[in-house]
N, C-alpha and C positions, 0 to 999 in steps of 0.2 A: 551321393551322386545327384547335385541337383541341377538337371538339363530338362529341356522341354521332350513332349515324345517325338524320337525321329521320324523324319519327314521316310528314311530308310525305310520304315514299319511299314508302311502303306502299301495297299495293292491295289491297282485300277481293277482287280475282277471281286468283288464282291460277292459273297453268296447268298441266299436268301436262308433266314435262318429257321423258317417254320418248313419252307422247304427239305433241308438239313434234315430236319429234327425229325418227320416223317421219316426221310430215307431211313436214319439208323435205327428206327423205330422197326420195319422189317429185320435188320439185321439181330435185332436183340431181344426178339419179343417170337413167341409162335403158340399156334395154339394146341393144343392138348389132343388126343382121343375122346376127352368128355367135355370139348369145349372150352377147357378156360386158357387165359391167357398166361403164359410162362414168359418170365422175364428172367437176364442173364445179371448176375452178380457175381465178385470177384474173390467177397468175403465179407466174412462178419465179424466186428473187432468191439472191445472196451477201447472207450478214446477218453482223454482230458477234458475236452470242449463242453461246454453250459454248466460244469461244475461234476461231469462224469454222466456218461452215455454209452449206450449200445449202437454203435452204427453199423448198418447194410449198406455196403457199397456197390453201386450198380455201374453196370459198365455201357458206356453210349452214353455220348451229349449231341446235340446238335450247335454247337456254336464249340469253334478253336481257339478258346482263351492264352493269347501267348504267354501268361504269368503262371496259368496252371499248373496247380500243387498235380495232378493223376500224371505215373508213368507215362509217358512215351508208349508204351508196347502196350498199356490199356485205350491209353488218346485214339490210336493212329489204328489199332487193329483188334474192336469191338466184335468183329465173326469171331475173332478166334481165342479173346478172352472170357473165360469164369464160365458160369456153368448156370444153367436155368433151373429153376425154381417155381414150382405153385405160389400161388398165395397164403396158403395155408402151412405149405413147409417153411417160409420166410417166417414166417408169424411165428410158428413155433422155435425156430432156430432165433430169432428176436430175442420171446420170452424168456427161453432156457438159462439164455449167455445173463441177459439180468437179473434172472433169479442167482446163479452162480455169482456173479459180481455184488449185487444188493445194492443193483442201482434202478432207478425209478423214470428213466426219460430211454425214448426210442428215439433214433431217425435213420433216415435214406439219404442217403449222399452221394458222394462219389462223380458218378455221371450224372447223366438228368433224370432225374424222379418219374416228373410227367411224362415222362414216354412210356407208352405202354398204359392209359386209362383207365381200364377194364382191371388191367391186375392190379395199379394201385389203389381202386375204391374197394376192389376188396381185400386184398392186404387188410387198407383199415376196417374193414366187417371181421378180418376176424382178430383183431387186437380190443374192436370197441368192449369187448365184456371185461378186458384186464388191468384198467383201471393206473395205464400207463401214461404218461402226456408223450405225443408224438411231434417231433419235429419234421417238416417237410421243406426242404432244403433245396431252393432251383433257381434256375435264371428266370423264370417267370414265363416265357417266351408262348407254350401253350396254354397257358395261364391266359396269356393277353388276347390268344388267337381264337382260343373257344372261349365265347361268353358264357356258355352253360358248365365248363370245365367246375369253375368257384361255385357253383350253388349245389353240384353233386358231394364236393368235400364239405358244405357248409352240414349236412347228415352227420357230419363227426366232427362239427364247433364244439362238442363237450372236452376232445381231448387232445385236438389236435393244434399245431401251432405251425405259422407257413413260412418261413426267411428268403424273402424275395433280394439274391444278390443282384443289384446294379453292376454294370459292368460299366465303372466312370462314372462320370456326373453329367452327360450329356450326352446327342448324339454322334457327335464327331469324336468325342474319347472310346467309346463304343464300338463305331466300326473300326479306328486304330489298332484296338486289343482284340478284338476279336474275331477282324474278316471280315463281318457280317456287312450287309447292308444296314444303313443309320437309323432305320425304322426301325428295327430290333429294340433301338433303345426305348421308343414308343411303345413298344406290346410290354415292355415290363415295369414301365409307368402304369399301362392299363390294365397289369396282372394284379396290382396293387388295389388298386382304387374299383375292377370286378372281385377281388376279396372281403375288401371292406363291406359292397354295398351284399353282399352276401352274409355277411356277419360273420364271419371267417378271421379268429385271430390271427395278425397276422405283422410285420417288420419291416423294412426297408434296411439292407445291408449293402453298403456302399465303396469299391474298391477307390481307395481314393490318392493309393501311394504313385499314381501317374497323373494327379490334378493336380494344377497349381493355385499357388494361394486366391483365394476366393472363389473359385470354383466349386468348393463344394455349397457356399454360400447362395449362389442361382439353381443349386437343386433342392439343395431346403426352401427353397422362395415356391419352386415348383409343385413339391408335395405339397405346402399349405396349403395353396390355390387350390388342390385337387382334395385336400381334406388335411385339416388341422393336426389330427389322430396320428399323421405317420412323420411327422417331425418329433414326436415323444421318446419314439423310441431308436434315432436311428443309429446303426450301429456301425462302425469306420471300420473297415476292415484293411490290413495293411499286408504289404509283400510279404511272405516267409521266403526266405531263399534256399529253400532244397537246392543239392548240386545239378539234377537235372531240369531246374526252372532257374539257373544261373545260367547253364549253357543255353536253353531255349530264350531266353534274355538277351544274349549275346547274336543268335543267329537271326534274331531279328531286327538286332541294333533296338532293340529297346531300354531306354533310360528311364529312373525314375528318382524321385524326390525321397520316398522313407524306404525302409524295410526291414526286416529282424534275421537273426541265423533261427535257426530251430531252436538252438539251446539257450535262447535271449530271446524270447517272446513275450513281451509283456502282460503283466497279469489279464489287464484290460482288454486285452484281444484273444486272453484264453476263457 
């Protein structure tokens, strides 16, 4: 299907997306009787991806990606999915599933990681002694909003690893796909480049089945500009069409240039 993104996608009301991401931050985060921060998650799965992993899927994002792989009924109604969790229960439900599988790599997926601060710096206090590499999986977005966010995780540079997805290659493909106001796309250029100067390893992962040819070429122009280091690694991420990111496709009139069924994914993007 190669068509530009419809002019249809667009919405004159904008939202702001660190705004957002607060809001649902109450709905999926509370605190405890002793204090700590509980966040809600949907489930915990063996997946294919980095070569086999345990993922926590947490539920809440601040920004409405129309391509999005997560259900509908996790997207749209975050109060009333999955079920809260300590830090300490995730960590152990983490460990378990990969000692049983005898796999070696952790992460948090799903919705947005970084909501919820507090429980995710210690999630990783109580992972640091096990000797797992942890992927941190996000649109970046409080990443770019708190400068001090990247030097609390930089405490767990030993094991941790950050995959900052771009949504597009720019800020007009950004607010198209995801609502947001275009500055969104800013905070996750600067999620990037507050990682790095933290020593934080960390990626650039790039939706890029809605950009047209060369377009991804002025975003690579941009990372080098902001640091050599994240043109090395960066990783092209492309459409999967689940049935209900075909319909969600369709209700938005959104077109695009690539994409895969589930069961034709190519090695390179698993």
């Amino acid at each position: 299907m190669k068509k530009v993104l419809s002019r249809s996608s667009e919405t004159s009301h904008y939202y702001d997306p660190v705004e957002r991401h607060l809001a649902i931050e109450k709905l999926v985060t509370r605190r405890n009787p002793v204090g700590q921060q509980e966040k809600k998650y949907y489930r915990v799965r063996p997946a294919r991806w980095y070569g086999g992993i345990v993922t926590a899927d947490c539920t809440g994002c601040g920004l409405l990606c129309k391509f999005c792989w997560v259900a509908d009924e996790v997207m749209f109604h975050p109060a009333t999915m999955g079920k809260f969790y300590t830090p300490e229960r995730m960590a152990v439900s983490l460990v378990a599933l990969a000692k049983k599988k005898e796999l070696t790599q952790l992460r948090v997926s799903g919705g947005e990681p970084t909501i919820g601060k507090p429980h995710l710096l210690e999630l990783l206090h109580n992972l640091q002694n096990h000797r797992y590499k942890f992927i941190l999986e996000t649109n970046g977005i409080l990443l770019g909003a708190d400068g001090d966010y990247a030097k609390d995780l930089a405490k767990y540079s030993d094991f941790i690893h950050v995959r900052v997805s771009l949504k597009g290659c720019n800020e007009q493909e950004f607010a198209v796909l995801t609502g947001s106001k275009k500055e969104g796309f800013q905070l996750q250029l600067k999620a990037l480049q507050n990682l790095m100067r933290a020593g934080v390893g960390c990626h650039p992962s790039v939706m890029s089945s809605f950009s047209p040819k060369g377009r991804l070429s002025g975003l690579t122009k941009r990372l080098r500009e902001m640091d050599p280091r994240l043109t090395q690694e960066i990783e092209i991420e492309e459409l999967i069409l689940y049935p209900h990111v075909v319909k969600r496709l369709k209700k938005y009139g959104l077109a695009y240039y690539i994409a895969h069924t589930p069961d034709r994914i190519p090695p390179d993007q698993i």
